[in-house]
N, C-alpha and C positions, 0 to 999 in steps of 0.2 A: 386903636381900632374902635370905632362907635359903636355903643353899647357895653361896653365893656370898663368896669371900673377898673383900675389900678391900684395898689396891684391884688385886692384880695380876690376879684374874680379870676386869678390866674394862679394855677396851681404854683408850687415851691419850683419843680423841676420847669418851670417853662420861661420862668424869670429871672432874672440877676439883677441884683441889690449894690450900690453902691455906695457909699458916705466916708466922709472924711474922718480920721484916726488922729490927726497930727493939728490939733487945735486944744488950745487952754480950755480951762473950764468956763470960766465968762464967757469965751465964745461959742461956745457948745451950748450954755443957757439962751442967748442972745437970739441964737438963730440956729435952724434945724436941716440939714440938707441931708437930701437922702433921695438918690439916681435911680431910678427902676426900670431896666433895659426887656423889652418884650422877645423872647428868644422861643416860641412858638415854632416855628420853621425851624429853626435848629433838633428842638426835639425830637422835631417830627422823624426828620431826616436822621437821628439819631435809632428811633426807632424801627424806622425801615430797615437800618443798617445791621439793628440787632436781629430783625426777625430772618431777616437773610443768613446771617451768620449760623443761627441756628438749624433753619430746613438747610444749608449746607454742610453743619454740622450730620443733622439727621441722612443727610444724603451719601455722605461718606460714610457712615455708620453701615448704614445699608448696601454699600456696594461694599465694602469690606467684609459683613455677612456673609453676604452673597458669594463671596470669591471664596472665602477661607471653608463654604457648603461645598463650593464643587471643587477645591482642591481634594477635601476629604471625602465627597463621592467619587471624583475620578480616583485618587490613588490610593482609597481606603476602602469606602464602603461597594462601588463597584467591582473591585479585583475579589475582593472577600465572596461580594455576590456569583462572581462566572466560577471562583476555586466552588464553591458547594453546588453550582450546576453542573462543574464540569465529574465533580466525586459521585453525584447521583447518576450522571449518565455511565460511568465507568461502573457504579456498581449494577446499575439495572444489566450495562451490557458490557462486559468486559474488553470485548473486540473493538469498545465504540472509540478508543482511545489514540486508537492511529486517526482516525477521522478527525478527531479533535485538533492531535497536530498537522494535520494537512490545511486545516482550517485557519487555523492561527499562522501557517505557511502563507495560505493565501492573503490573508488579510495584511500581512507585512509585504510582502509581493506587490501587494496595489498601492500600497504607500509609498512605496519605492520608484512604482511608476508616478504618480500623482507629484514627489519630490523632484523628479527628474526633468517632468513637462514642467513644473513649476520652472528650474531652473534653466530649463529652455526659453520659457518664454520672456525671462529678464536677461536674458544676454540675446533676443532675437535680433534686436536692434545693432549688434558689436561685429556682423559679418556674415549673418547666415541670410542667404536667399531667400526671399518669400516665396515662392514657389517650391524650394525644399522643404522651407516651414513647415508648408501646406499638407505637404508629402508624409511628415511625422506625422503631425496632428492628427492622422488619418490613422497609421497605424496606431495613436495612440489609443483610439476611438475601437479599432479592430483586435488591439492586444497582441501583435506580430510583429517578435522582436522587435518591442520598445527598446527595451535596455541597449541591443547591438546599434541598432538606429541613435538613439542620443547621444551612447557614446562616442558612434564617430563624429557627430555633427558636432559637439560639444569638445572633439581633442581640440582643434586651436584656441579654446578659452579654458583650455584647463586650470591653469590657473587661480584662475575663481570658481569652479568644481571642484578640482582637489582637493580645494583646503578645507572645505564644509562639507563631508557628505551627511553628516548629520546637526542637528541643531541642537538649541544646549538646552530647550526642552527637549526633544526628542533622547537624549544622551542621560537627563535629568528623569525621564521616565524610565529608560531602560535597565537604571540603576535603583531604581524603588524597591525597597526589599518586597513589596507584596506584590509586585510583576515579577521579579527573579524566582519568588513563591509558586506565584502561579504559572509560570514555566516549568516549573522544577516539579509539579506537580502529574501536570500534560505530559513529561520526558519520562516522572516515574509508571503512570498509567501506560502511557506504548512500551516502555520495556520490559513491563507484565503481560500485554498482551503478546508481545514479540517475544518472551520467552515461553510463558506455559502456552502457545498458540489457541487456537479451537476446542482443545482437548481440554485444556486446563481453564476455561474460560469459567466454569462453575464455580472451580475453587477458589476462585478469585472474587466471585461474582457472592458465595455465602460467606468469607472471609468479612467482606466491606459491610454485610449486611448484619453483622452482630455488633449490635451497639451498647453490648450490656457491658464488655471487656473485651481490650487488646489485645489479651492472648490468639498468637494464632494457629490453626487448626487446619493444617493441610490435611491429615485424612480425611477427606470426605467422601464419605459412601459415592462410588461411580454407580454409572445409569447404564439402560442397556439401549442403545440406537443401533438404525439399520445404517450402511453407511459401503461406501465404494471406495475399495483398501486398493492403494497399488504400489509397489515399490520400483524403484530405481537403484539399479544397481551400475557403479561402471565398473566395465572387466579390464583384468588385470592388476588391480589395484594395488595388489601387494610389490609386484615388479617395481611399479611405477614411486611407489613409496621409499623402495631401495635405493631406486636411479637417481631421483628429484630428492631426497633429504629435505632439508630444511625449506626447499620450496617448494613442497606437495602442497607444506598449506593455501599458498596462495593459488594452484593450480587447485585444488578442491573447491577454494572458494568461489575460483569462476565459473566451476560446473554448478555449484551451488545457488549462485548471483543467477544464472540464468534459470535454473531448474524451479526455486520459488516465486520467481517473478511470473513463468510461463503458467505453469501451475494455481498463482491467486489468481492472475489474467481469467483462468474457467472454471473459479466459484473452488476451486480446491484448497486443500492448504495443507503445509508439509508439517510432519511432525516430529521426531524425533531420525538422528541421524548416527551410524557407527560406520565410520570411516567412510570408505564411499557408498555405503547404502543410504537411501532415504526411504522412508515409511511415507505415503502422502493416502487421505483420503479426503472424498468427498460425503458429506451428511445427508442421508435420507430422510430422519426424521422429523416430521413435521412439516412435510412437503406435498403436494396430491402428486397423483399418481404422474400427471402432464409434468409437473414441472422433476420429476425424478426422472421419467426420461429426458428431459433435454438435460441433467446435470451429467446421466449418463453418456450422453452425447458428445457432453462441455471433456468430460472426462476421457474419450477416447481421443476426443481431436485435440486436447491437452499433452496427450505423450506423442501425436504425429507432429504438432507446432514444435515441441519440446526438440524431438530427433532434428526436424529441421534448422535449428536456431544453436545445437551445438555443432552441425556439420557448417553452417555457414561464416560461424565465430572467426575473426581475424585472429583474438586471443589465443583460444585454442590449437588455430591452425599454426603457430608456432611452433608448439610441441611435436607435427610433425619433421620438422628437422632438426629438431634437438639432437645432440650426436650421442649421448648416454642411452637416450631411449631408444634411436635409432640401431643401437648395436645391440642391444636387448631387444628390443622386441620390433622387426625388421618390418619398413612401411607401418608404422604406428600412425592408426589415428584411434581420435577418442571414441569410444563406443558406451554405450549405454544398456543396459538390458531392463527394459520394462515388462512389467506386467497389471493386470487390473482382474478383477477381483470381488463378487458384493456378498455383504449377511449382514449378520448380527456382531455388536462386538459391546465389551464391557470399557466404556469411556471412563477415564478417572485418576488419581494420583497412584503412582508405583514408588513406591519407596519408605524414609522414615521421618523421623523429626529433624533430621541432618542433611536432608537433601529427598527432593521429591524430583520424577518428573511424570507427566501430563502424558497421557498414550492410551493406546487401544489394546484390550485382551481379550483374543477370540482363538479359535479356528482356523477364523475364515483371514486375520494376518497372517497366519502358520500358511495359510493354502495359497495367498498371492508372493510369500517370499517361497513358496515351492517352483510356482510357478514361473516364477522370474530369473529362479534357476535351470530351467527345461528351454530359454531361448537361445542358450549355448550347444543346448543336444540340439535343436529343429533349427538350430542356423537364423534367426528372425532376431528382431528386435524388439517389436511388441508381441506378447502372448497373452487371452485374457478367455475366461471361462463361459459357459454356456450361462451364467448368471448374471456375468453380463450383456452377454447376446440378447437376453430376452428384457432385457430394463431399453435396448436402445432401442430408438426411431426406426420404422422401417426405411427410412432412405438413407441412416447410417450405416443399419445393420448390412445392407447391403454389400456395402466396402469388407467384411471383413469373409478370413477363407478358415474354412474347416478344416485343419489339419491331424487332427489325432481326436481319441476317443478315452480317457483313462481313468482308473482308478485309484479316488487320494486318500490315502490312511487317516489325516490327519481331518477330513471333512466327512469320515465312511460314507463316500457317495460315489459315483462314479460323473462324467464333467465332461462334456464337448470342448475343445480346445481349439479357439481360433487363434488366425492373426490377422495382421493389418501391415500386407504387405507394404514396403519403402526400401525405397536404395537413395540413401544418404550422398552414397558416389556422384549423383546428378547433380547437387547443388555446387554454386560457385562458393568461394572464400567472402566474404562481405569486407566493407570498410575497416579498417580500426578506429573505434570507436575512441572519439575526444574525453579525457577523464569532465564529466560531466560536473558541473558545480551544481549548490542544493538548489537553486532557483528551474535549473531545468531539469533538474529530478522529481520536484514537487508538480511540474508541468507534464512530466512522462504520465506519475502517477494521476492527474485528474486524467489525462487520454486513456488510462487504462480504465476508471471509471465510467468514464462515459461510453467507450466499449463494450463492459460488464452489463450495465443498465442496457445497452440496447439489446444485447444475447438475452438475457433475462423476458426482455418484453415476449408478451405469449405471439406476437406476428412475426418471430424473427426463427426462421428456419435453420438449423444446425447441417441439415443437410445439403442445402447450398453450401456451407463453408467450405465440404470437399470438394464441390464441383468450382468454386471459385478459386482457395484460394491457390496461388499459384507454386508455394513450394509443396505444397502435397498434391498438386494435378504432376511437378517437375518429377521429384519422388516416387510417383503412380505410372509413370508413362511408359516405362515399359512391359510392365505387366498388361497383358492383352489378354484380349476376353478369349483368345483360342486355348490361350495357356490355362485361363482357368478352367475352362472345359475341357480338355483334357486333365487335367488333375482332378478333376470335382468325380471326373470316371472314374478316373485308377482309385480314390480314395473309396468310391461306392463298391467295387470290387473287393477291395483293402478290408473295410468291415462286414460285408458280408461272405468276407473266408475264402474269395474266389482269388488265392493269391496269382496262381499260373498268369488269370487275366491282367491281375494290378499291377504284377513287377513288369512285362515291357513297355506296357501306360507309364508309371511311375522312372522307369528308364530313360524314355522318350521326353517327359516333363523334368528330369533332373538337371538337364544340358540344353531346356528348349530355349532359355532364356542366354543374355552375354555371359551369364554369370551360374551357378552352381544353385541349386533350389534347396536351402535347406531343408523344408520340407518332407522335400521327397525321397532325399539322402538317409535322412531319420528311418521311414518309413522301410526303405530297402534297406539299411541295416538290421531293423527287428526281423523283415522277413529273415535276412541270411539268417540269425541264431537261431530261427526255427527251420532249414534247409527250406526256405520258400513253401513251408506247408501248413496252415493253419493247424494251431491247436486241435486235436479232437474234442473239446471242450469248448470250444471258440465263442464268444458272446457278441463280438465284435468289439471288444475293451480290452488296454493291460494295464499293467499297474505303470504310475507315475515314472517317467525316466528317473532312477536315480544319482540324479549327476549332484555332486559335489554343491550345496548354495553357497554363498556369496554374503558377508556382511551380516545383516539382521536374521538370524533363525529362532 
């Protein structure tokens, strides 16, 4: 190169030296050779090579970083993160725990569909029509019966379905001990709240909240809320317990299945149970006045859906020809005796270090397990006091009939006693229902949510529901407005001691209907033990029927 001496203007590394090794000494004196090859370009390109290697090195360095950050944020530091959101939201709210799992339901749910189009649309090409394509797609879009739609489109490629429903990440994450954690955490949180219910939601709720020590501390001082108590009783219970043995429990369980579900469906919630009674109430406190009537609202049309949905039962209507029960207790169907109920009550744990549970102690449960006892004296299905006559909506309170006037030891008050007439006889048997898998159990419950949510909203009238819905207009329709005026007379006669007038009213009203009026049967009863003549004392009240209760007293 010109300009350039050889070779000291050219570094060590850019040069190569050559000379001869295999020469005598005289000719090493004599003469001197020595080769110097310019390798410039070679360096260079040496260089290049090096610094490549390096920002490649650096570059793998850093995507390896990067991978081995979010392997440990996905499956370390993020699980750790939702497990301590998911404990603070269970301790702020005990309840919130089922929401959690409905949550983590859905979000599996959508992955499921998500895996499913996925694997629709790699085998669309293998036989399936584009225009059925078109047809999925759509519902996948709408969320209506994905799964049954894929599935059938996808049986003649099963094959290649079958063998993968999951993938070996998907399978590799399932098996993560801090996802099995944080499941196992969400499962123990709903089955604290599915066990101490509404009641025990406190206990649960100052337990979480003491962080000084593990000791735990179920006594905790209960509170005092006002709250709408009713119980559920079914009659016969004990017959039915002799007949059916070893399968009472699952015949409980479906009056059960249905009785909790009907019940959270209208913001209530059940609480404790001994044999076939159930305790259920609803919460007043902390509510304004508007929204405790519509709960008391939610709560009357809670036990009419209730009667309706175990008269319509496929399940149930078995037991009517069951031949054991059959011959015990002739024409069995299932019957229920409700009552509703409002005050005050002391919310809190009952029991010791060895076993608690979660419940209410008042009165005013003493007064609605009385009460639910008195619907086998007046013949009705629901009975519910003048306490709660006055919490409901005037276009519920409507619907219900004045039938007695009495006085309860256990509330030293005296109490108007209605009902809410129904004849359960009018409804048909329903389908038998498919044993449900979790996917469309997790889908029931969001339709019951978004049900809830929209009763809740302040535009949504409760009183329409009796006018609409159609198993309680079916249940209501032979009760005629003549019938109740006539009985609303003989009953005004009834309390005001003019019995001569009320018993041929109340005669006439017994038989007016297909069927026998409990009511009014009741009512001509007490007259006879008084020979049809009021008290001289007469107030227009008597004391509580004493009939025999049932389960919880």
């Amino acid at each position: 190169e010109k300009g350039v001496v050889c070779p000291e203007q050219i570094r060590w590394q850019e040069r190569a030296i050559f000379f001869p090794t295999a020469v005598k000494q005289t000719e090493w004196d004599e003469i001197y050779w020595m080769f110097v090859f310019d390798r410039r370009d070679g360096s260079k390109l040496e260089a290049a090579l090096n610094i490549g290697q390096t920002l490649f090195i650096c570059l793998l360095l850093g995507i390896g970083a990067v991978t081995f950050s979010n392997d440990a944020n996905k499956y370390v530091l993020q699980p750790i993160e939702r497990m301590i959101a998911n404990v603070d939201k269970i301790r702020n709210n005990p309840l919130a725990a089922m929401t959690i799992g409905d949550e983590e339901s859905r979000k599996a749910e959508q992955g499921t569909q998500k895996s499913l189009a996925r694997k629709f649309t790699h085998t669309h090409m293998a036989g399936v029509s584009t225009d059925e394509f078109a047809r999925v797609r759509r519902s996948v879009t709408e969320g209506d019966g994905i799964r049954a739609r894929l599935q059938r489109l996808l049986a003649p490629l099963g094959s290649l379905c079958s063998k993968q429903e999951k993938s070996d990440s998907d399978r590799q994450e399932d098996s993560m001990e801090t996802v099995v954690l944080e499941k196992t955490i969400i499962k123990i949180g709903s089955l604290l709240a599915l066990g101490f219910g509404e009641a025990g939601a406190e206990i649960i709720a100052q337990n979480m909240k003491g962080d000084n020590t593990s000791t735990l501390n179920a006594m905790v001082p209960g509170r005092n809320v006002d709250a709408i108590f009713g119980m559920c009783n079914l009659k016969n219970f004990t017959d039915i317990t002799e007949v059916l043995k070893d399968e009472v429990m699952v015949f409980v369980n479906r009056i059960t299945g249905i009785t909790h579900g009907v019940i959270h469906e209208y913001f209530g919630s059940a609480n404790h149970n001994i044999g076939g009674a159930f305790l259920l109430a609803w919460r007043l406190s902390g509510h304004s006045p508007k929204k405790r009537t519509k709960l008391a609202d939610m709560a009357l049309a809670s036990l009419a859906k209730l009667t309706a949905h175990i008269g319509k039962s496929a399940q149930l209507a078995e037991y009517r020809t069951h031949a054991k029960l059959a011959k015990r207790l002739p024409n069995y169907r299932v019957r229920l005796g409700l009552s509703l109920h409002s005050g005050w009550a002391i919310e809190g744990a009952i029991g010791s270090e060895f076993k608690i549970d979660a419940s209410y102690l008042s009165p005013s449960v003493i007064v609605a397990t009385k009460l639910e006892a008195t619907t086998k004296h007046y013949g009705v299905t629901i009975v519910f006091s003048d306490t709660m006559q006055r919490l409901l909506s005037d276009a519920v309170a409507a619907h219900g009939r004045q039938i007695d006037v009495v006085h309860v030891a256990q509330s030293r008050a005296i109490h108007k006693l209605y009902t809410l007439d129904l004849d359960d006889l009018a409804l048909d048997v329903g389908k038998v229902p498919l044993n449900a898998q979790h996917k469309e159990r997790f889908r029931a419950r969001l339709e019951i949510r978004k049900r809830k949510a929209e009763r809740w909203n302040d535009d949504f009238v409760m009183g329409d529901l009796f006018e609409r819905d159609p198993d309680i207009n079916r249940m209501r329709s032979k009760f005629t407005e003549e019938f109740f005026a006539k009985f609303q007379m003989a009953f005004l006669n009834y309390e005001a001691g003019e019995w001569d007038i009320a018993r041929p009213l109340l005669e006439a009203t017994r038989f007016f209907l297909s069927t026998e009026d409990g009511p009014s049967a009741a009512l001509l009863r007490h007259m006879e033990s008084h020979q049809d003549q009021a008290p001289e004392k007469w107030e227009g009240w008597r004391e509580l029927p004493d009939d025999r209760a049932h389960g919880i007293v």
